[in-house]
ROGUKE-928276 format. One line per field, with one value per residue (C-alpha): x, y, z; residue number from 1; residue in one letter. Coordinates in pm, 1 decimal, decimal comma. Example, Ala and Ser with C-alpha at 12.3 -4.5 7.8 and 13.67 -1.06 7.14 Angstrom:
// residues 2
px c(1230,0/1367,0) .
py c(-450,0/-106,0) .
pz c(780,0/714,0) .
num c(1/2) .
residuo c(A/S) .
END
This chain:
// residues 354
px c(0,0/287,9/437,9/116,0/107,9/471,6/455,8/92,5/293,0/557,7/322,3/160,4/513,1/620,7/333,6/324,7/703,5/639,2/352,3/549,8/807,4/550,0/419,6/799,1/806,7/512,7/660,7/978,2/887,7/558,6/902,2/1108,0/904,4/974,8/1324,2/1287,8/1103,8/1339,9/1645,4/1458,9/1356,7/1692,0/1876,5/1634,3/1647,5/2068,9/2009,1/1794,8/1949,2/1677,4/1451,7/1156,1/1161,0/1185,4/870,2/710,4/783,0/496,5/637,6/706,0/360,6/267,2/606,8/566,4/235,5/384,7/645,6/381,9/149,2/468,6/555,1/183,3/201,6/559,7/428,9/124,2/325,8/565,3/237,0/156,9/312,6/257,2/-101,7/-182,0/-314,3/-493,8/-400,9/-733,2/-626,3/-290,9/-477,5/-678,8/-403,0/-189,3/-469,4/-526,3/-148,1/-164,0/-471,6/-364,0/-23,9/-136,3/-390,7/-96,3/156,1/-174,5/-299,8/178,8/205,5/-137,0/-35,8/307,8/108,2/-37,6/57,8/231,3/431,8/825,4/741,9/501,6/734,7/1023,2/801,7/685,2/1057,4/1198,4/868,0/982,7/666,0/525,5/205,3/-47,3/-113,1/-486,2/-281,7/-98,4/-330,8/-587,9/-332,3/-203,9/-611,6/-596,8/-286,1/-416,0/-760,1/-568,7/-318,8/-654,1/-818,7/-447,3/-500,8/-862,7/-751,1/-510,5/-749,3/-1014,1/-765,6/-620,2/-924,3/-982,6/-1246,0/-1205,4/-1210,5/-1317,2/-1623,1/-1661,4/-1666,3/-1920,6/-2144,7/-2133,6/-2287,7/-2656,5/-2524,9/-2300,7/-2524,0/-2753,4/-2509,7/-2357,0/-2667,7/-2641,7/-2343,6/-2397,4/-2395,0/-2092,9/-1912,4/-2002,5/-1838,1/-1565,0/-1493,2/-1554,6/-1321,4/-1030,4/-1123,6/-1060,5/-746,4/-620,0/-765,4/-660,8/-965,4/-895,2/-698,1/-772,6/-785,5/-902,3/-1206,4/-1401,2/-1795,2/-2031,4/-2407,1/-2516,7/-2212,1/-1945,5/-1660,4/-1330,0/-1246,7/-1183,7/-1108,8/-1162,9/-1228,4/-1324,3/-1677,5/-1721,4/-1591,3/-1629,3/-1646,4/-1650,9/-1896,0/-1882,4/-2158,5/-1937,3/-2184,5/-1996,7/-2160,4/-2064,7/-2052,9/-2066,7/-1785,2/-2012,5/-2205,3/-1903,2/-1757,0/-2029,2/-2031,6/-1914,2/-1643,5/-1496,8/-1213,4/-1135,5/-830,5/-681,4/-704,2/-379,8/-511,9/-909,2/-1147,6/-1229,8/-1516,1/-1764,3/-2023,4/-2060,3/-2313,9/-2233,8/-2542,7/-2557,9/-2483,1/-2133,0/-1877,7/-1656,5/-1365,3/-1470,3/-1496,8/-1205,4/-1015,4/-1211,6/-1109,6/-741,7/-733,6/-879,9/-621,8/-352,5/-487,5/-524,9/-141,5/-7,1/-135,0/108,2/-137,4/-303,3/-156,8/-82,8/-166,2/-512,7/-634,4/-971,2/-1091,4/-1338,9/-1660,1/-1834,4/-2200,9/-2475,6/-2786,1/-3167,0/-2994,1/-2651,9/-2308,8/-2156,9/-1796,3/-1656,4/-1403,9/-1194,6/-836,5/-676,0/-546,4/-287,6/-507,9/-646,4/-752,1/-1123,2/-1063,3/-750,9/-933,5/-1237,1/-941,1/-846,1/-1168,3/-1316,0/-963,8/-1013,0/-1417,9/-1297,2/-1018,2/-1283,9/-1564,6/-1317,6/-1180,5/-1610,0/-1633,8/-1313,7/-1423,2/-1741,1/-1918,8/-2226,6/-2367,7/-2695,5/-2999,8/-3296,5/-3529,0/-3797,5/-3959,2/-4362,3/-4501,8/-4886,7/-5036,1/-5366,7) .
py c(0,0/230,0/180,4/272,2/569,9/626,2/609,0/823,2/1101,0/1092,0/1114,6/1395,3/1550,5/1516,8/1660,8/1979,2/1952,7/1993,9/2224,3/2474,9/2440,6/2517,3/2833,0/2905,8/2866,4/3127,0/3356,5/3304,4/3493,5/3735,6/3849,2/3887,1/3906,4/4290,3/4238,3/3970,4/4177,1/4435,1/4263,5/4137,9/4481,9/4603,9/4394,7/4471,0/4849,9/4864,6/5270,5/5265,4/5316,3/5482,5/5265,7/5475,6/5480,5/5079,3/5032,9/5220,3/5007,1/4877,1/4473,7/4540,1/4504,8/4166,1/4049,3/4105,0/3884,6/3620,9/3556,5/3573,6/3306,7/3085,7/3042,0/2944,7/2697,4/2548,4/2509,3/2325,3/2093,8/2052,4/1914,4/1673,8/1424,3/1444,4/1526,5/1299,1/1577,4/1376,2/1487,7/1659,5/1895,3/1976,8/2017,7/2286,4/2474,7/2474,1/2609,1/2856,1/2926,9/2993,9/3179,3/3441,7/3483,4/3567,9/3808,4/3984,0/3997,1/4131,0/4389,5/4479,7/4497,1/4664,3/4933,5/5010,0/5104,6/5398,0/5753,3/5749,2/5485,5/5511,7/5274,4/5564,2/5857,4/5613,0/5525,3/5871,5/6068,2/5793,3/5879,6/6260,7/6384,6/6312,2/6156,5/6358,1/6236,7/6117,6/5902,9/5753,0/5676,9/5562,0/5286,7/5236,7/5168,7/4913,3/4721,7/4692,1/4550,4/4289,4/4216,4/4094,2/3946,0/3692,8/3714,8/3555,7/3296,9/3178,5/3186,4/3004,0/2743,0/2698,6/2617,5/2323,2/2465,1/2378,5/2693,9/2505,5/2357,1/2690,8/2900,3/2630,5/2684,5/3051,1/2996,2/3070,6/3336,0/3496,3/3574,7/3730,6/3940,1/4022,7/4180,9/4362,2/4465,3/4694,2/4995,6/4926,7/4788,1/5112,6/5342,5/5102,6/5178,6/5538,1/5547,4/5394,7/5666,5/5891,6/5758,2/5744,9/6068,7/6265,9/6512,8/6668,0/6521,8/6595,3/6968,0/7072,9/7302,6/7164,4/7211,6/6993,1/6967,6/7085,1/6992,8/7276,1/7221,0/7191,9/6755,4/6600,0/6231,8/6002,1/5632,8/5295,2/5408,3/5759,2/6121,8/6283,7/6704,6/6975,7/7266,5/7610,4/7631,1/7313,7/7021,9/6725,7/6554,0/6202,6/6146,4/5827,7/5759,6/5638,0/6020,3/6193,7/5968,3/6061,9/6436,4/6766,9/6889,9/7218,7/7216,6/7554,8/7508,7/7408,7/7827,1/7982,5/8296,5/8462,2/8687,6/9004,6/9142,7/9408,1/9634,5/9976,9/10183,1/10548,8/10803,1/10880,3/11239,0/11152,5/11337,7/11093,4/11273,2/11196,8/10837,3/10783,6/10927,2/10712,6/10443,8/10519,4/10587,7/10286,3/10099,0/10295,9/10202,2/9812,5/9805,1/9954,2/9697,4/9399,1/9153,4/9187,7/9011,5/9329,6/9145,0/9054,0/9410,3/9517,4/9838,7/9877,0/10117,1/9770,4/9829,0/10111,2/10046,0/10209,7/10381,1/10418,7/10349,0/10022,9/9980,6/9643,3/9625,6/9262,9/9140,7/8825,4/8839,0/8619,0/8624,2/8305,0/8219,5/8356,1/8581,1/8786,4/8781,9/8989,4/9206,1/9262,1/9313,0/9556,4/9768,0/9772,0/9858,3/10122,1/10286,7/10287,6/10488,0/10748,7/10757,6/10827,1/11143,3/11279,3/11291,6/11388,3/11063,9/10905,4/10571,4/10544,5/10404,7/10196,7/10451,1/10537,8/10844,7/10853,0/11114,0/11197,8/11327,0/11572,2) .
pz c(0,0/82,7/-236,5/-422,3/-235,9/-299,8/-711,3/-722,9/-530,5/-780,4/-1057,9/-941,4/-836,2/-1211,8/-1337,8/-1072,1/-1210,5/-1596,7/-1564,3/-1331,7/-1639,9/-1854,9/-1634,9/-1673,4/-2057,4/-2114,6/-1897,1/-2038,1/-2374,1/-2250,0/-2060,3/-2306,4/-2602,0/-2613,2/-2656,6/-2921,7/-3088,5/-3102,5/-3179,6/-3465,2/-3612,6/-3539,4/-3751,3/-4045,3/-3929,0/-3929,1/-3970,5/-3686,3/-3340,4/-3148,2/-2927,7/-2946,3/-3327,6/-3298,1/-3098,5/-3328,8/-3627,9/-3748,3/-3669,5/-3318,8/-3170,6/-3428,4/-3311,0/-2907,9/-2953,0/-3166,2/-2934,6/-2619,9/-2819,7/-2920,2/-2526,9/-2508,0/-2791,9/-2642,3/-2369,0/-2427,9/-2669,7/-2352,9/-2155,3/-2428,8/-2278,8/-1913,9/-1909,7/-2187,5/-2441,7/-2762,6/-3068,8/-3141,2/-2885,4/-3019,5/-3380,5/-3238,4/-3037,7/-3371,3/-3547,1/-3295,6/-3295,5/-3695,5/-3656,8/-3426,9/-3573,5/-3873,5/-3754,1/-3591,0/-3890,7/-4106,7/-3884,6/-3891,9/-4277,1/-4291,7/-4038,5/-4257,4/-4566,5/-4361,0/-4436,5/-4115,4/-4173,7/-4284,1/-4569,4/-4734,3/-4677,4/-4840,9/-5165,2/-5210,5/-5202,7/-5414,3/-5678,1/-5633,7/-5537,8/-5882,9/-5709,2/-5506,3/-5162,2/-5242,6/-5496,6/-5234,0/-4958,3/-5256,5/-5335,5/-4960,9/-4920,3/-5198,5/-5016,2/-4690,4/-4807,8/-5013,1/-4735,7/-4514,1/-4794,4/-4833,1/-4419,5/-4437,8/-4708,6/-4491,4/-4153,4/-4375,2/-4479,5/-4136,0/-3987,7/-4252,2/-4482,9/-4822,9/-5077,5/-5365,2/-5146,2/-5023,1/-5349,8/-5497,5/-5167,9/-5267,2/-5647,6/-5596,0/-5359,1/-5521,7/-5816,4/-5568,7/-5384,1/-5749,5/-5820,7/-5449,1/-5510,4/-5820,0/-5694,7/-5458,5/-5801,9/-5957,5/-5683,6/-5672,5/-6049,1/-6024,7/-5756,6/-5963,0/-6221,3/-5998,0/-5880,2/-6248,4/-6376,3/-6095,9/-6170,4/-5835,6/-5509,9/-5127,7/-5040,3/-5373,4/-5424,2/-5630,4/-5794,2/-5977,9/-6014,2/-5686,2/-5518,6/-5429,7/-5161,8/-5019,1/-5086,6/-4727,5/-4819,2/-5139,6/-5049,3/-5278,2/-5236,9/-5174,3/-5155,5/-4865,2/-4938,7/-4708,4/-4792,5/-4774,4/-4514,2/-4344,4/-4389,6/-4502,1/-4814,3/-4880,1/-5226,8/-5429,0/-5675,8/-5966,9/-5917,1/-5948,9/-6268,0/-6463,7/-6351,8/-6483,2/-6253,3/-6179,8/-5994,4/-5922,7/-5754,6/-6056,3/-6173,9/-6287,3/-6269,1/-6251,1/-6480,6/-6353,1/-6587,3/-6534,6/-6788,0/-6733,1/-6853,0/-6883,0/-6990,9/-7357,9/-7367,9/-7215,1/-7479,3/-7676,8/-7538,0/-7188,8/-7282,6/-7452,2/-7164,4/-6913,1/-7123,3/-7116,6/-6736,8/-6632,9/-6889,3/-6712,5/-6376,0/-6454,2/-6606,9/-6311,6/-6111,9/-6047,3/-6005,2/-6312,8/-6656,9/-6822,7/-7188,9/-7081,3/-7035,3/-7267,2/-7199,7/-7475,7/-7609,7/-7648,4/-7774,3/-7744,4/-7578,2/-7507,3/-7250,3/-7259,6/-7393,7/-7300,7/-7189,0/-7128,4/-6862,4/-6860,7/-6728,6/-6557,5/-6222,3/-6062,7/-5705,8/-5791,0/-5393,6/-5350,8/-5085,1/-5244,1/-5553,1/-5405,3/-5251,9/-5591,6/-5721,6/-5469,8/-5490,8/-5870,1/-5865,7/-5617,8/-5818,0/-6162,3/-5921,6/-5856,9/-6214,5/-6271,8/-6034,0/-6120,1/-6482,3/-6401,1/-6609,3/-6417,8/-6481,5/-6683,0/-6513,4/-6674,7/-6776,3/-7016,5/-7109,1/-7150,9/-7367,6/-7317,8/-7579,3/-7493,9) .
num c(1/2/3/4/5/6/7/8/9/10/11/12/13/14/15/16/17/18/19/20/21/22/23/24/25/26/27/28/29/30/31/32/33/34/35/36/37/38/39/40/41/42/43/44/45/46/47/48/49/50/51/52/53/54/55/56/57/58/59/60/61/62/63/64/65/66/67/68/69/70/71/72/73/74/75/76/77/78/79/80/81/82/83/84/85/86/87/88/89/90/91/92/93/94/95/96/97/98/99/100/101/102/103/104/105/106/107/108/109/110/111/112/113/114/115/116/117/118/119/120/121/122/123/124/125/126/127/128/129/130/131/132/133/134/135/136/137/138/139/140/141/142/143/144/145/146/147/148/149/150/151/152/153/154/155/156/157/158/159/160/161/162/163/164/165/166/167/168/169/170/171/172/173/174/175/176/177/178/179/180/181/182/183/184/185/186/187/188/189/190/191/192/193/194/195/196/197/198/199/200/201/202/203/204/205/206/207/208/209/210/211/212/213/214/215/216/217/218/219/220/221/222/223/224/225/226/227/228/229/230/231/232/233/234/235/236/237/238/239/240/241/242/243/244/245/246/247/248/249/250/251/252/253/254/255/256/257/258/259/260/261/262/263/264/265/266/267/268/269/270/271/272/273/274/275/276/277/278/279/280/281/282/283/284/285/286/287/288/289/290/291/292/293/294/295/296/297/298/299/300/301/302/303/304/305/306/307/308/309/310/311/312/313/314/315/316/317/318/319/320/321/322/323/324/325/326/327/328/329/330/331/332/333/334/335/336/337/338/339/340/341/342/343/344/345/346/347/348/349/350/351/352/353/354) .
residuo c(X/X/X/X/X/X/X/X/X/X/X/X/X/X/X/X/X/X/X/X/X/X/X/X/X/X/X/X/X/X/X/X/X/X/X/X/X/X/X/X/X/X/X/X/X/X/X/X/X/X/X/X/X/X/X/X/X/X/X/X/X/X/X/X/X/X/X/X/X/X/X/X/X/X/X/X/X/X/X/X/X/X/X/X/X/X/X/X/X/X/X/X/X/X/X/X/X/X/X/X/X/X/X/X/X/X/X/X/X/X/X/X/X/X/X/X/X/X/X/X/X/X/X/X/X/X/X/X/X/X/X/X/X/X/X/X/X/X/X/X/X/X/X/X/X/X/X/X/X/X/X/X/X/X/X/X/X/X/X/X/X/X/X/X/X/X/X/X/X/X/X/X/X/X/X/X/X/X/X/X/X/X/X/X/X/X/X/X/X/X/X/X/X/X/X/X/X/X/X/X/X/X/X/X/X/X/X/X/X/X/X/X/X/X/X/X/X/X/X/X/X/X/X/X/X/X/X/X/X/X/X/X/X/X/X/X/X/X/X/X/X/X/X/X/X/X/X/X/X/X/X/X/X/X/X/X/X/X/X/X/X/X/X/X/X/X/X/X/X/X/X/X/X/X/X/X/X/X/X/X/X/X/X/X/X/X/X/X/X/X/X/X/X/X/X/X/X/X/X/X/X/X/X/X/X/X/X/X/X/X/X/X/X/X/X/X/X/X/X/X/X/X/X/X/X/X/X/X/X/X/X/X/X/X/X/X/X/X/X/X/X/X/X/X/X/X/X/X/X/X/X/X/X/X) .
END
């Protein structure tokens, strides 16, 4: 009897044993899982000396949790033995092993095609700038949703289902959701026009239809626009394919164009030297293209002589450019009084006859 006794205490003394040295194992690398992870990165990142900088590689977070996971997984396959695990069990914990791992690595290479990320401040300086941001992050987009579509393949197939059985389940129901999914293939096409086009990028200011704003964001399925009263519209991508846009922030330079009509007994003389003044005035200017200037007698009318007034400006942003315009409309008034001309009015004389 003492001997029975003996042998089941050194059973369960093994077993305390091996599972304390499994305790140990998972502690082991959550410990030191930081520093793995950083010796790692470091010898990819030879340039790199600066911890902080390494910890905020886009690896080092994927890496701390595949090293805290792998003590997990060691450990467990250090307890096969002793506590007798099936193989079922094991199956299972290697799948779950390969699940999360992968999950991790995704979420790592997602993260480094972020605008924030080194990688996208690398591939844009050695493009020299040629591509506008909205470019970038457009295509960024495109790489992270195909980096978790190869993440959910690999998931799928880890957890034993069969893609072949799978896409054949999906016949019936993929016709349907085709025929959901129109309108999301649509703005998914007009975003890519977009993207190639490059009709206008983020920060543009931009008008179409009844649309008119400052662009926010562009994504697969929308663009998102800021407007003037500073609603946010959402647009869809297919809407603005087919559309008419302005995109005023594309202007070199702006039209500054006004009529005046001066009252028909004005003398010639008078005119012509209005004309001439207000040429003067407009080449003096420096913000005005001096070989877009028309000053000219341009029509007569039922109640007064027309004179068309039209130049380019180089105050292309709309707030300088009604600077410009208001000093200009104020210069012409005062050209007006001190030439004594006044401005005809819509009038008509009635005769009664007795």
């Amino acid at each position: 009897m003492g001997q029975i006794i003996g042998l089941v205490e050194k059973i369960i003394t093994v077993q305390v044993m091996d599972i304390l040295i499994a305790i140990g194992i998972i502690l082991f690398f959550r410990i030191f899982s930081s520093s793995f992870s950083y010796i790692i990165i470091s010898m990819f990142k030879l340039k790199e000396n600066k911890v902080k900088k390494i910890k905020e590689n886009a690896f080092y977070s994927p890496l701390r949790v595949f090293f805290t996971i792998l003590g997990v997984y060691l450990a467990i396959v250090f307890l096969k033995e002793p506590l007798g695990l099936s193989s079922e069990v094991m199956s299972i914990m290697y799948k779950a092993f390969i699940i999360i791992s992968t999950i991790a690595f995704a979420k790592g290479l997602a993260k480094s095609f972020t605008p924030k990320s080194s990688l996208y401040k690398t591939i844009k300086e050695s493009t020299n700038h040629r591509w506008e941001d909205s470019m970038f992050d457009f295509a960024f987009k495109l790489f992270r949703i195909i980096i978790y579509i190869i993440a959910g393949f690999i998931v799928i197939t880890a957890l034993g289902i069969r893609l072949d059985g799978l896409i054949a389940g999906l016949g019936i129901g993929g016709v349907i959701i085709t025929l959901a999914a129109q309108d999301t293939a649509k703005n998914l096409f007009g975003g890519l026009v977009i993207f190639l086009d490059k009709p206008f990028v983020v920060g543009d200011w931009i008008q179409m239809d009844a649309y008119e704003g400052t662009v926010e964001d562009i994504t697969f399925r929308s663009t998102r626009v800021r407007t003037f009263e500073n609603s946010v519209l959402n647009i869809p991508n297919s809407t603005i394919s087919n559309a008419s846009i302005i995109n005023w922030s594309k202007m070199e330079k702006r039209r500054y164009r006004t009529n005046l009509c001066i009252e028909l007994d004005t003398p010639l003389e008078k005119l012509e030297k209005f004309k001439l003044r207000v040429q003067n005035m407009l080449q003096e200017r420096e913000a005005i293209y001096d070989d877009s200037i028309l000053v000219k007698f341009d029509h007569i009318t039922d109640n007064g002589l027309n004179v068309l007034i039209c130049s380019y400006t180089d105050s292309v942003d709309y707030t300088s450019y009604l600077t410009e315009k208001e000093d200009i409309n104020y210069k012409i008034m005062k050209i007006l009084q001190e030439e004594e001309i006044k401005l005809a009015y819509d009038t008509k004389t009635v005769q009664i006859k007795n």
